[in-house]
N, C-alpha and C positions, 0 to 999 in steps of 0.2 A: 228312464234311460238305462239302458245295458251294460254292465258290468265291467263290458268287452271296450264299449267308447268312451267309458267315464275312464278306463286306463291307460285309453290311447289320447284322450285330453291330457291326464296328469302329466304323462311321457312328453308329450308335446310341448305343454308351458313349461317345465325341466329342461327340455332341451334347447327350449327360446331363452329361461336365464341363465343357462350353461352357455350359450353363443354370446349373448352382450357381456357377461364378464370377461368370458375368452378376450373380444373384442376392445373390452375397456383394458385389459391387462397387455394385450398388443400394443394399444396406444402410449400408455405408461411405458411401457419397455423402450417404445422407438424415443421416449422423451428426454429416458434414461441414458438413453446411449447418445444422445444429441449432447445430454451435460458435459457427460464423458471428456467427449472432443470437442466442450465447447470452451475458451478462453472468455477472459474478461479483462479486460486493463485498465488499470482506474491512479489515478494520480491526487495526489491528497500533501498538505504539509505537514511538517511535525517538527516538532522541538527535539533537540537532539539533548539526550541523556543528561547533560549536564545542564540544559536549559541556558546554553551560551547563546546558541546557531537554532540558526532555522534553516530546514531540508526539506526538498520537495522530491517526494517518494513516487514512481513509477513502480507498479507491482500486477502483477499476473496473478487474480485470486481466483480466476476460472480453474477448471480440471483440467481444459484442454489445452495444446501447445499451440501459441499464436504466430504467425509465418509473415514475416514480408513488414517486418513493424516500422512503421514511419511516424515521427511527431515534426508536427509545424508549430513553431511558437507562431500565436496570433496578438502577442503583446509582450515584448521581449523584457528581461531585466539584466541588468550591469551585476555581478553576482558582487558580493561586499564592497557596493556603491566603484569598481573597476572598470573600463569601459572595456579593456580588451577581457575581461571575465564577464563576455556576455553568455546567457545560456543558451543563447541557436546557437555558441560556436562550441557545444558541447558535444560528444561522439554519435547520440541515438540521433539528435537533434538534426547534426551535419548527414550521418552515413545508413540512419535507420538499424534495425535490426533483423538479422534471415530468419533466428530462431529464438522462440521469448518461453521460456519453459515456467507450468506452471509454477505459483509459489515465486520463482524469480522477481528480485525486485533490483532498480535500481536508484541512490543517492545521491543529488546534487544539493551541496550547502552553499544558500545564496545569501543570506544575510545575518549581521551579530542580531542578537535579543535584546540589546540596548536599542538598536535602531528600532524594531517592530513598537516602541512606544510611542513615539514621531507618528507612525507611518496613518497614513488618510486613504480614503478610498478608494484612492489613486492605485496606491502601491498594490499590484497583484501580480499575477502572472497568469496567463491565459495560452493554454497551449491547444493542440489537436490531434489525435491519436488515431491512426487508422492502422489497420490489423486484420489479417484472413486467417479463418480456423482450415484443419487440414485437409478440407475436403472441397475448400476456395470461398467460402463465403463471406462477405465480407462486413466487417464494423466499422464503426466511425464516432467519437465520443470527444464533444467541445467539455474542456472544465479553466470555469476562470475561477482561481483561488486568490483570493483576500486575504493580504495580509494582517489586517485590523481583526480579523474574526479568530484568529488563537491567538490573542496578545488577553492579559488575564485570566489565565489557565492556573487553576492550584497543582502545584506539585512537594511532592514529599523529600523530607533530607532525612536520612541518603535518601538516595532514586530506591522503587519498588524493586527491579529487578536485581540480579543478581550480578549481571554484566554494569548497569548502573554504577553498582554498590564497590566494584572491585576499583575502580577507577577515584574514586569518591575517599573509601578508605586508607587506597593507598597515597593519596594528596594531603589525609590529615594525619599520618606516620610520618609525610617527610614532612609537616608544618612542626611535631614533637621533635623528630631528628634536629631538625633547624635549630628549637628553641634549643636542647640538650648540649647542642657544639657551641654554642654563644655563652651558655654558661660556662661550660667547661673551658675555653679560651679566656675567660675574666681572671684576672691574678686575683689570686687568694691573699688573705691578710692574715700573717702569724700572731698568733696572742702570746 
């Protein structure tokens, strides 16, 4: 073989794996950019701070900004056992949302944490989330959340965070306050 074709072979398979990485790096990029502007909304409960209430969290954890957000409750609940504090008659619920920006999240507190020990199978709440990224595409995501599945959860006193902590601390300054004034209104006995 010649010197001249064995170079023009090397050049040749070089510039065949110069193309497919190009191509694979092309690919990557358009995926890149699809995250970008791509939303995610996902709905989840949680125990609120104090571990009194329970909240059912609506949250944007996509990159992208979601357009047009509509939820249908598919299983409705009375929020702290009230009938007119149902949650279809809540704002996204009734009017949807135009613009849902990433990170954006929203809180609805539906029930005390004394009741979630009661609560059976039964109790859930079951919504439907539909949502276009900005270039119209559309999502659609069913989540029926269970009450009974965060009921026995360990939590720490105070709360871990910092936001927790400040609420926490300042309940057990004014439970000292309280004792301090109770003593100091007791009449004193002179010796």
């Amino acid at each position: 073989m010649k010197p001249e074709m064995l170079l023009s072979a090397v050049i040749a398979m070089c510039t065949l794996a110069y193309t497919i990485i190009n191509w694979k790096q092309l690919i990557e990029s358009r995926k890149t950019r699809k995250q970008k502007i791509t939303p995610c909304i996902i709905a989840y409960l949680k125990s609120t701070e104090d571990h009194k209430s329970l909240a059912l969290h609506i949250k944007n954890i996509g990159e992208g900004l979601a357009q047009n957000v509509k939820i249908k409750t598919i299983k409705d609940y009375n929020c702290f056992d009230d009938e007119s504090l149902k949650l279809s008659n809540k704002g996204i619920f009734q009017n949807g949302f135009n613009v849902f920006p990433p990170q954006y999240e929203l809180k609805f507190y539906i029930t005390e944490a004394t009741k979630l020990q009661s609560n059976t199978a039964d109790d859930y709440v079951e919504i439907e989330i539909n949502y276009e990224r900005i270039d119209g595409k559309t999502y659609s995501n069913i989540y029926k959340l269970l009450f009974n599945q965060i009921t026995g959860q360990n939590y720490s006193k105070p709360p871990e965070t910092f936001m927790g902590q400040i609420p926490y601390y300042l309940s057990e300054i004014d439970k000292k306050l309280k004792i301090i004034s109770i003593i100091d209104k007791t009449p004193k006995v002179k010796n």
